[in-house]
VEXNU-129173 format. One record per atom (N, C-alpha, C, O): residue in one letter; x, y, z. Coordinates in steps of 0.2 Angstrom, whole numbers, plus 5000, padded with zeros to 4 digits. Atoms other than C-alpha are relative to their C-alpha. Layout:
N
AXYZ;...
END
This chain:
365
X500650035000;X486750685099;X500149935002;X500549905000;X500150065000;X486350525106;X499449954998;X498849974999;X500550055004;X485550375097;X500249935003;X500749925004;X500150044999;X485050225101;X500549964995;X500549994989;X499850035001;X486150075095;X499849924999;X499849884995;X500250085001;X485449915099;X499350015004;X499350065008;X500850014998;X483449875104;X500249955006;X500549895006;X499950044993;X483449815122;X499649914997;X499649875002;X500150055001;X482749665113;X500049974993;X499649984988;X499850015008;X483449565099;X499449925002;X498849935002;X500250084998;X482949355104;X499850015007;X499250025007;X500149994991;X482949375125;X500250074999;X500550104995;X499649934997;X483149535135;X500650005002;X501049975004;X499349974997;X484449635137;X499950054998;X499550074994;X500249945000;X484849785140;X500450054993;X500950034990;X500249945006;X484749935127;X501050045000;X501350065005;X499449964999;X486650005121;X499950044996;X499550044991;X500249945003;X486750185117;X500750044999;X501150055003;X499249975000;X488350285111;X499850074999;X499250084998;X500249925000;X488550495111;X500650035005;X500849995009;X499649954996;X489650615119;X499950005008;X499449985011;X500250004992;X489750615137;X499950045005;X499750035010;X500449964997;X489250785138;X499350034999;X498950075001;X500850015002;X487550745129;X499650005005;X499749975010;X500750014997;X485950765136;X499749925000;X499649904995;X500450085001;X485150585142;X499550004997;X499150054997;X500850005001;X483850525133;X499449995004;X499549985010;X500450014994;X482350515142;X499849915000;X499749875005;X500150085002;X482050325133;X500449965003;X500349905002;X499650024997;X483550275144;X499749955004;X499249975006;X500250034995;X483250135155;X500750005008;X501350025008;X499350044994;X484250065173;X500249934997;X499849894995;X499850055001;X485449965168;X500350014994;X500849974993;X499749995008;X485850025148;X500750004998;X501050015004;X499150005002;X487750025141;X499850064997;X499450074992;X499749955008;X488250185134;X500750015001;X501150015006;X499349995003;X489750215126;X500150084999;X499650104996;X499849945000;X490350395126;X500750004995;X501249974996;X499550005007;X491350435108;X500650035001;X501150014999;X499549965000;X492350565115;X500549995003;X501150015002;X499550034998;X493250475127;X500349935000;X500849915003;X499850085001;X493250295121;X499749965006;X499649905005;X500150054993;X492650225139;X499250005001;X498850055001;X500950015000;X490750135141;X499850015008;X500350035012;X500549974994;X489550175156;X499549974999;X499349964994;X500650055002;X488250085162;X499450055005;X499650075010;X500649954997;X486450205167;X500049955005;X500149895005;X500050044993;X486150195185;X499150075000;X499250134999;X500649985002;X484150255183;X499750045007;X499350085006;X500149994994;X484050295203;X500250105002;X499950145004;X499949934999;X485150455202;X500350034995;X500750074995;X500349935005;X484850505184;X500850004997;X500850044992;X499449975004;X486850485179;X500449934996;X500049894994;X499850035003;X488150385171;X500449985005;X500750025009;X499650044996;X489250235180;X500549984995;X500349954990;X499550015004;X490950215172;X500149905001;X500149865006;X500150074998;X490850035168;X500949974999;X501249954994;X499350015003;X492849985170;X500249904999;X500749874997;X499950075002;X492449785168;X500050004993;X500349954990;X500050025009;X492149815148;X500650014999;X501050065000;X499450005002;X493349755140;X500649985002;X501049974998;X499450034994;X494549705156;X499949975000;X499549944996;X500150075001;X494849545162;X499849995007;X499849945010;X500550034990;X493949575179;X500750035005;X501250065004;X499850004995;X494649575196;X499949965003;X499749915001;X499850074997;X494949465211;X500649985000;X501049984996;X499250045001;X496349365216;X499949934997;X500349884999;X499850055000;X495849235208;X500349994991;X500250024986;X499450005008;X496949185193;X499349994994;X498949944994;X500350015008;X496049215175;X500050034996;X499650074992;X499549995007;X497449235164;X499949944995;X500049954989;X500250065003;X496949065158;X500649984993;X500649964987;X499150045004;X498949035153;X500150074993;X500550054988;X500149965007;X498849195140;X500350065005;X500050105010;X499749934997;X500149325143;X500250054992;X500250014987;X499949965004;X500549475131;X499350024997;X499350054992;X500449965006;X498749515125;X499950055005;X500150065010;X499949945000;X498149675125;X499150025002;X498749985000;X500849964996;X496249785133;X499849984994;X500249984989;X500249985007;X495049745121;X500049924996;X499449904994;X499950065002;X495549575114;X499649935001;X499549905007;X500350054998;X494549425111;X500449935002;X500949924999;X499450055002;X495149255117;X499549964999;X498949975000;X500350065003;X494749095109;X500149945002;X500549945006;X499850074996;X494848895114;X500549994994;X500349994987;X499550035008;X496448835104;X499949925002;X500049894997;X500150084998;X496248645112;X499649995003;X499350035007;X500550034996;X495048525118;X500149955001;X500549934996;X499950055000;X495048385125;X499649944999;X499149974999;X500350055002;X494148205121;X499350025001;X499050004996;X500650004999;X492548265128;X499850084999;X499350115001;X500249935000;X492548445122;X500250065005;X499950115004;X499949974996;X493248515135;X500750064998;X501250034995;X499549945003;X494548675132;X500649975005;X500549975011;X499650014997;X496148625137;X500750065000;X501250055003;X499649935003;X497148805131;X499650034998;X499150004996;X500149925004;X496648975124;X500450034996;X501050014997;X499749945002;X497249105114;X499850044998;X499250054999;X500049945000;X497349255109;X499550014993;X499849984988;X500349985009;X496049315092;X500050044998;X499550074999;X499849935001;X496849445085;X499650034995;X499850084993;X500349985006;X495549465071;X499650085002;X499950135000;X500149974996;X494549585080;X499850045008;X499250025010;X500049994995;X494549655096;X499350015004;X498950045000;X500849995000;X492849655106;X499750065001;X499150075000;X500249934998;X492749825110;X499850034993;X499350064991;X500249975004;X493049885094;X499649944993;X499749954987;X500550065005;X491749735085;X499350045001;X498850034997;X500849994999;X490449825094;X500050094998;X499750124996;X499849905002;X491050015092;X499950014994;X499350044992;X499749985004;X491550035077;X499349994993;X499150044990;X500750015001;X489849955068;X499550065003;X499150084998;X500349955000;X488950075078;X500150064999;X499850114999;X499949915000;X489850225076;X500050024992;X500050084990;X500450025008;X489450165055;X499350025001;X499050074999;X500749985003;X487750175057;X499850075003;X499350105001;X500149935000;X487750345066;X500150054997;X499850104996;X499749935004;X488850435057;X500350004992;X500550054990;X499750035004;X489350345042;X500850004999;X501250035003;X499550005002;X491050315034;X500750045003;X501350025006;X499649924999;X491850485037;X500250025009;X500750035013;X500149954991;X491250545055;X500349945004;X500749955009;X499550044993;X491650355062;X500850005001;X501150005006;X499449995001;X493250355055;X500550055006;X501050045009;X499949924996;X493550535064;X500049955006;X500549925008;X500150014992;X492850475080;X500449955002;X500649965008;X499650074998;X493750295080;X500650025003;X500750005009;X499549985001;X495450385077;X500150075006;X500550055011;X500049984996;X495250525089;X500049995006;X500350035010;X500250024995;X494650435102;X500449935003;X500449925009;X499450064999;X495850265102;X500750024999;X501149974999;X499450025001;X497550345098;X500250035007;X500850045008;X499649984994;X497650415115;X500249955004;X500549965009;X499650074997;X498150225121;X500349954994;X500449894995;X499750045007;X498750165103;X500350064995;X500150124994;X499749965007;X499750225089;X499650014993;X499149964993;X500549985003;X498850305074;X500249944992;X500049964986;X499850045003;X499550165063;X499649945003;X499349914999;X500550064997;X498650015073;X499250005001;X498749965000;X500849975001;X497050125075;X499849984993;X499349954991;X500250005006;X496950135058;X499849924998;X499349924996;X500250065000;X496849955056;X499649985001;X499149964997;X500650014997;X495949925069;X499250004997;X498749964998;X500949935000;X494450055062;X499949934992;X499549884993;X500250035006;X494549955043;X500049915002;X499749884998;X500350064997;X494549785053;X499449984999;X499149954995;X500750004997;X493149805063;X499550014994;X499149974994;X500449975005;X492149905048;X499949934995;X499449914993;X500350035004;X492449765037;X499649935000;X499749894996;X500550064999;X491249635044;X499250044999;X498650015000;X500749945000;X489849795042;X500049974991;X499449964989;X500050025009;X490249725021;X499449954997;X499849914994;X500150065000;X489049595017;X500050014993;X499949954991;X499950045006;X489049614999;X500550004995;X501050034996;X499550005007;X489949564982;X499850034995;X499350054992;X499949945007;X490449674969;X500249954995;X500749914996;X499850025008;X490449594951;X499950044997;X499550094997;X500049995006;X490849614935;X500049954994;X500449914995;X499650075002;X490849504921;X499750044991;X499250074988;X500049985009;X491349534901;X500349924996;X500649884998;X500050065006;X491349414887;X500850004999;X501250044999;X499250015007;X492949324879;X500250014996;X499850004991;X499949965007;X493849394867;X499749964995;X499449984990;X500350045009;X493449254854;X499450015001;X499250044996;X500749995002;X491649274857;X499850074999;X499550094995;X500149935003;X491749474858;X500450045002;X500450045008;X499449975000;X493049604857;X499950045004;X500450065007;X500149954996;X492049724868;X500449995004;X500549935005;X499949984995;X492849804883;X499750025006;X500050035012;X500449984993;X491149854892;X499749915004;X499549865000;X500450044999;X490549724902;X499250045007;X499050095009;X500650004997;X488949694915;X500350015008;X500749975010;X500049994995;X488849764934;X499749945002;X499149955001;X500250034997;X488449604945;X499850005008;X500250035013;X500050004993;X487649574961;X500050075004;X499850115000;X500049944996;X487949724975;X500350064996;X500350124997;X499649945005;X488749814960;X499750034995;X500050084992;X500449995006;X487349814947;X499650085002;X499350114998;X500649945001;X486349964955;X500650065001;X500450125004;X499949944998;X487850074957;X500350044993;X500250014988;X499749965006;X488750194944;X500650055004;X500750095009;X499549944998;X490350294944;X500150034990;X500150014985;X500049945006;X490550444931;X500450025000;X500550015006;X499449964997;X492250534931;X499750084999;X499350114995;X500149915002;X492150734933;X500350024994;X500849994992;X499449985005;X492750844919;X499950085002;X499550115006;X500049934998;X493251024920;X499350045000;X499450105003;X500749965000;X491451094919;X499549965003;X499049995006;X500550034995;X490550944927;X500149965004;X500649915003;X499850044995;X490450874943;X499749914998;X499149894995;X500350075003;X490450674939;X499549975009;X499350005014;X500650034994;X489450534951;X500549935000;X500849904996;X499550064997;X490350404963;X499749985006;X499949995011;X500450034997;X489050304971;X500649945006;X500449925011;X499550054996;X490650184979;X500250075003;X500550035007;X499549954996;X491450364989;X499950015007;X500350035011;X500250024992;X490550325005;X499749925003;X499349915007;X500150084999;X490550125005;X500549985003;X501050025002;X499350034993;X491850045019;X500349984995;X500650034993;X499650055004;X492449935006;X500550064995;X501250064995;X499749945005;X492950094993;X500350055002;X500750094999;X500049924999;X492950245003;X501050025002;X501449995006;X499250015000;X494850315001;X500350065004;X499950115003;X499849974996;X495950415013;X500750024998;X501249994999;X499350015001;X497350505008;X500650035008;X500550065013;X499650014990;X498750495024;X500750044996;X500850074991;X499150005002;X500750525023;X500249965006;X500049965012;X499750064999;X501650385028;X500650004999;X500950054996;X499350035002;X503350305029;X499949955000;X499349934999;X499850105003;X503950115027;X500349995008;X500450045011;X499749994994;X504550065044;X500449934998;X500149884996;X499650035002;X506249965041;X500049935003;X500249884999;X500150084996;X505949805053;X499649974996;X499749924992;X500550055004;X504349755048;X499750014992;X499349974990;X500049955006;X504149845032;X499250014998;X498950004993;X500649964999;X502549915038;X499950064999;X500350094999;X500049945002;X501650075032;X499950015009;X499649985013;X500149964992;X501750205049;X499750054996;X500150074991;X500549974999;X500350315047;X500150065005;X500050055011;X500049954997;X500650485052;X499450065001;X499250085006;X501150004998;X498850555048;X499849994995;X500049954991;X500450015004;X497550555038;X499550064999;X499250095003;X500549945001;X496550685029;X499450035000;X499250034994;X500449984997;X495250775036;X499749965005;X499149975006;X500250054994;X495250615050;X500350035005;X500050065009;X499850004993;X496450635062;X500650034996;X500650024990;X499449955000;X498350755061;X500050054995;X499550074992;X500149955006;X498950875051;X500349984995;X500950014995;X500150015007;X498950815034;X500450044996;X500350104996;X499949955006;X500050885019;X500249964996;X500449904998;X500150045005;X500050855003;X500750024996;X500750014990;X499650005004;X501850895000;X500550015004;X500950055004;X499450004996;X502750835015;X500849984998;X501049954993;X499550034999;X504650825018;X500249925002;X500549894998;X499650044993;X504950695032;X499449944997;X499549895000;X500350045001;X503550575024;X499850004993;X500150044989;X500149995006;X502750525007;X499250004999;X499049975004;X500650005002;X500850545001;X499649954998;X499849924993;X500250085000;X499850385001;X499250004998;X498850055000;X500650004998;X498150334999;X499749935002;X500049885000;X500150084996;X497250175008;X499250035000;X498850085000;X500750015000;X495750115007;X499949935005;X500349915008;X500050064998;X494949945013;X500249964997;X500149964991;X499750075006;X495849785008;X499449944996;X499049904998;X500650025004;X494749704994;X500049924999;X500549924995;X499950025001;X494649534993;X499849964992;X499249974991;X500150025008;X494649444974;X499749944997;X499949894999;X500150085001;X493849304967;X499850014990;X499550054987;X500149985005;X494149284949;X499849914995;X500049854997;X500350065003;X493349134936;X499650014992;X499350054988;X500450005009;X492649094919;X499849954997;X500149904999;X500250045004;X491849004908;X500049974994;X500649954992;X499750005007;X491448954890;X500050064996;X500450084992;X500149925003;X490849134886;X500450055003;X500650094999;X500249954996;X491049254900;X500949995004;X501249945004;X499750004994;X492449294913;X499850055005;X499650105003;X500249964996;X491949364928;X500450015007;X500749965010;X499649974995;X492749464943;X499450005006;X498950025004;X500250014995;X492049444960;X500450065006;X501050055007;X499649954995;X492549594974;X499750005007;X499150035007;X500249954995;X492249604993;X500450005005;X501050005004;X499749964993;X492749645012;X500249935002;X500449915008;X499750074995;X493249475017;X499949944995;X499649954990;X499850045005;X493649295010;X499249945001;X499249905005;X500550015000;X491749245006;X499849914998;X499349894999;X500350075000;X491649065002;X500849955002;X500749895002;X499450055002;X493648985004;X500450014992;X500949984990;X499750005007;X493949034986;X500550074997;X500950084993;X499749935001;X494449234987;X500850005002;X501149965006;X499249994996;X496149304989;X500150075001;X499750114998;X500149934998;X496649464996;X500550034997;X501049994996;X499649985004;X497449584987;X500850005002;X501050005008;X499450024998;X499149554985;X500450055008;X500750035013;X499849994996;X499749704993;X500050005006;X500450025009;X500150014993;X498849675010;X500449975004;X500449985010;X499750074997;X499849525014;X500650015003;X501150024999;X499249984996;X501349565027;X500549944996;X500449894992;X499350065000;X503049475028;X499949945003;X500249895002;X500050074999;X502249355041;X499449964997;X499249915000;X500450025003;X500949315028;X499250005003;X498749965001;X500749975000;X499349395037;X500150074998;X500650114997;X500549965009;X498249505027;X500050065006;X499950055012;X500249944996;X498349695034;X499250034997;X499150014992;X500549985001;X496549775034;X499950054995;X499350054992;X500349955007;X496649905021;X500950004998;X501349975001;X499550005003;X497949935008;X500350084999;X499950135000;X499649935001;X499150075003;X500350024995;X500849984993;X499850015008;X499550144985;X500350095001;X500150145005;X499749945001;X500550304982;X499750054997;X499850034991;X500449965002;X499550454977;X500150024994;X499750034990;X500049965008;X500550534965;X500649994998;X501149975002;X499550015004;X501850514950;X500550035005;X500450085008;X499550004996;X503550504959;X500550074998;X500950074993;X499749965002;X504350664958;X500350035007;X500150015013;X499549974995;X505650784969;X499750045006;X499650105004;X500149964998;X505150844985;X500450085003;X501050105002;X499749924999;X505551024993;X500850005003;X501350035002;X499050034999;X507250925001;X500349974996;X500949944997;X499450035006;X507950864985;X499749935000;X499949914994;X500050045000;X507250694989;X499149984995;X498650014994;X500650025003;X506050574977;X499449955004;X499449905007;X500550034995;X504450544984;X499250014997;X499250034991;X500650015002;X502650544981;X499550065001;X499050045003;X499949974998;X502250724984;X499450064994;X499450054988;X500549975005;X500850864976;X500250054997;X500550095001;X499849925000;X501351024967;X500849984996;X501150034995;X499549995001;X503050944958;X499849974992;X499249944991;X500050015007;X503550914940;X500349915000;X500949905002;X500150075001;X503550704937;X500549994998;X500650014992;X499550045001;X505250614939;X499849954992;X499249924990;X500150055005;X505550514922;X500749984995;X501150024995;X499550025005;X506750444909;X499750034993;X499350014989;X500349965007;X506550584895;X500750014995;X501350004996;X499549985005;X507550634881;X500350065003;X500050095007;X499949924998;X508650794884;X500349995007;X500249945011;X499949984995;X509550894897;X499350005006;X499050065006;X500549964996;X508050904911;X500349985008;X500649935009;X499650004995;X508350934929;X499649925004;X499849885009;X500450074996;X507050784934;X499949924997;X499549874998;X499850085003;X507850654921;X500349965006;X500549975012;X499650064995;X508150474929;X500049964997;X499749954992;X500050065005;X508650314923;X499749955005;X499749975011;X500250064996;X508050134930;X500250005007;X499850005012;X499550014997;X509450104939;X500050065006;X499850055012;X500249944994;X509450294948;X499749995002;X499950005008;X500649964995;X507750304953;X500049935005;X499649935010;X499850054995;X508250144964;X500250025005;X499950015010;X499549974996;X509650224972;X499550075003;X499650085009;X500449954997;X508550354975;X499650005006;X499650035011;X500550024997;X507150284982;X500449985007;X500250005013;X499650054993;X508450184995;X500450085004;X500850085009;X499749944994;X508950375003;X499549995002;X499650025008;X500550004993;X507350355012;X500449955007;X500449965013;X499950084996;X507950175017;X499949944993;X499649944988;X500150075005;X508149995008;X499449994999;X499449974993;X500550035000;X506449965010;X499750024997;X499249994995;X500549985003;X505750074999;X500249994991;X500749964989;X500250015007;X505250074980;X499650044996;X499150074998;X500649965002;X504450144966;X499649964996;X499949914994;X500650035004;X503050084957;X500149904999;X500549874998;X499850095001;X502749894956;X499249994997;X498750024998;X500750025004;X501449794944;X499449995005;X498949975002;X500250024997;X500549774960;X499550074999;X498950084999;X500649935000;X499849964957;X499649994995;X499050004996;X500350015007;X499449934939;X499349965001;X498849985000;X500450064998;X498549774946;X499350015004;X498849985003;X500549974996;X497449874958;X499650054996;X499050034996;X500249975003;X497050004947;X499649964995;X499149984995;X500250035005;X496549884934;X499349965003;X498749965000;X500750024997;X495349784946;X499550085001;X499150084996;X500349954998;X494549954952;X499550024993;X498950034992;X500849975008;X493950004932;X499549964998;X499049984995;X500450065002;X493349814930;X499550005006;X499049965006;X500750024997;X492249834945;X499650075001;X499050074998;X500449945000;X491750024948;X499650024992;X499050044991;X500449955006;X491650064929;X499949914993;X499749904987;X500450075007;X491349874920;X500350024993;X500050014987;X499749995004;X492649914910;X500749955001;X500949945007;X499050025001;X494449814903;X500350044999;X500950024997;X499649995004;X495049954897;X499950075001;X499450094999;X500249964999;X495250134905;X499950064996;X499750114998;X500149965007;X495150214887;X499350004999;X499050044995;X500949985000;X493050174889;X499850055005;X499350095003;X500449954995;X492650284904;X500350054997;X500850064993;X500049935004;X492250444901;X499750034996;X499850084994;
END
């Protein structure tokens, strides 16, 4: 199906962009001259109204043609990429460019629309499908939770009183967070998770490795998006990623309150820790290990569904470990890896203070 995306008329004219299949039927609302973008192969087209079809538009996104130089001193960026003025000179004048790797243009204007088409789930699909046949499914992925998270505009609070004034553990839903609710399921009842189709929350589980150079998660697939998915690989471990949340925490004489959103809203937020690479920018979504660290089908300890949970127990058992072991362990992947760090704990703990307006995961429920 194709749907309209932008109103040929925001402020001044322009022309109407339209996204959909390439083997969809035109609308008849089409004008000459419209952008569509076609999902299935990544590449826009511009309506040619005369004979009725679609013109592959190969200027979007390129850097043109011509012999006349407009590199404008900028080698290494990549289709897609926006550039920015990094100097000027006395009178305002640009005297250099660079590169602004925050978002790329293509996917600033795609990925927004293919949210309100489809939401969450289908863009996701479609982004990932459709960009890793010229990109790795690890940069895509970025990419898609990037671009998504300027679609974010509100803030998630919570705020509960100080212990000296009251011991309670519930506290109150603020702002973009007050009208929503999470329930847990129990054996007999489906619970409610008003956050399961929000960019900011919506979570994906993948199988992943660590990649030794940069000690990057490489993304192998994602479940029910894009590869084939298992939940108790060999050659990888079980992971889940969501969007990276940014923090803003503060208090008072009475109250403390927690602040959550898609990006760093006034200069006072910080992004979750684990987002933060080695050269200290923020990766787009974060990545937390699915399940208790136990033995997969190769003998090896890893993050994996269906086994009996590695632990330092009393007794003969064959899935005893002590501290020291499960280090050693973890390092037959490779050095880079590890298990558990307070950074999990820390996640999980914002999660119940914003979803469920609790300090303490002994109230839900």
């Amino acid at each position: 199906m194709i749907k309209e995306t932008r109103p040929a008329y925001y402020v001044a004219k322009r022309n109407a962009e339209w996204c959909g299949k390439s083997t969809d039927t035109l609308p008849k609302e089409i004008a000459n001259g419209d952008d569509f973008y076609a999902i299935d192969e990544g590449k826009w087209y511009v309506y040619d109204g005369a004979t009725n079809s679609l013109v592959e538009d190969t200027s979007r996104g390129s850097g043109g043609g011509g012999t006349t130089d407009i590199s404008l001193g900028i080698t290494g960026a990549k289709v897609g990429q926006i550039i920015k003025i990094a100097t000027i000179d006395e009178n305002g004048a640009p005297t250099s460019w660079q590169v602004d790797s925050a978002i790329s243009a293509n996917d600033g204007v795609i990925v927004p629309m293919l949210l309100t088409q489809y939401g969450m789930d289908g863009a996701f699909r479609i982004f990932c499908n459709s960009e890793t046949a010229q990109d790795t499914l690890s940069n895509v992925v970025e990419r898609f939770f990037k671009a998504a998270s300027v679609t974010v505009e509100g803030v998630y609070g919570s705020q509960f009183y100080l212990y000296d004034v009251s011991p309670s553990s519930v506290g109150e839903k603020l702002l973009a967070n007050s009208s929503l609710t999470c329930v847990p399921s129990t054996n007999s009842t489906a619970g409610q998770d008003d956050y399961a189709t929000l960019p900011l929350f919506a979570c994906y589980d993948v199988n992943y490795t660590i990649d030794a150079d940069s000690l990057e998660p490489v993304i192998h697939a994602v479940k029910g998006i894009y590869g084939n998915f298992s939940k108790a690989p060999e050659d990888s471990l079980v992971g889940v990623i969501q969007m990276t949340g940014w923090v803003k925490r503060f208090k008072d004489d009475t109250h403390k309150t927690i602040y959550y959103a898609a990006f760093n809203q006034d200069g006072t937020y910080r992004p979750l820790p684990e987002a933060v690479k080695v050269d200290n920018t923020v990766r787009s979504y974060v990545l937390h290990a699915k399940y208790t660290a136990g033995f997969n089908k190769g003998g090896k300890l890893s993050s994996v569904s269906g086994v009996q949970p590695a632990s330092n127990r009393l007794g003969s058992i064959a899935t005893n470990m002590s501290h020291n072991s499960q280090i050693s362990l973890w390092h037959q992947w490779g050095d880079q890896y590890c298990g558990c760090s307070i950074l999990d704990f820390a996640f999980l703990q914002t999660m119940v203070e914003i979803k469920y307006a609790q300090l303490s995961a002994r109230g839900i429920g």
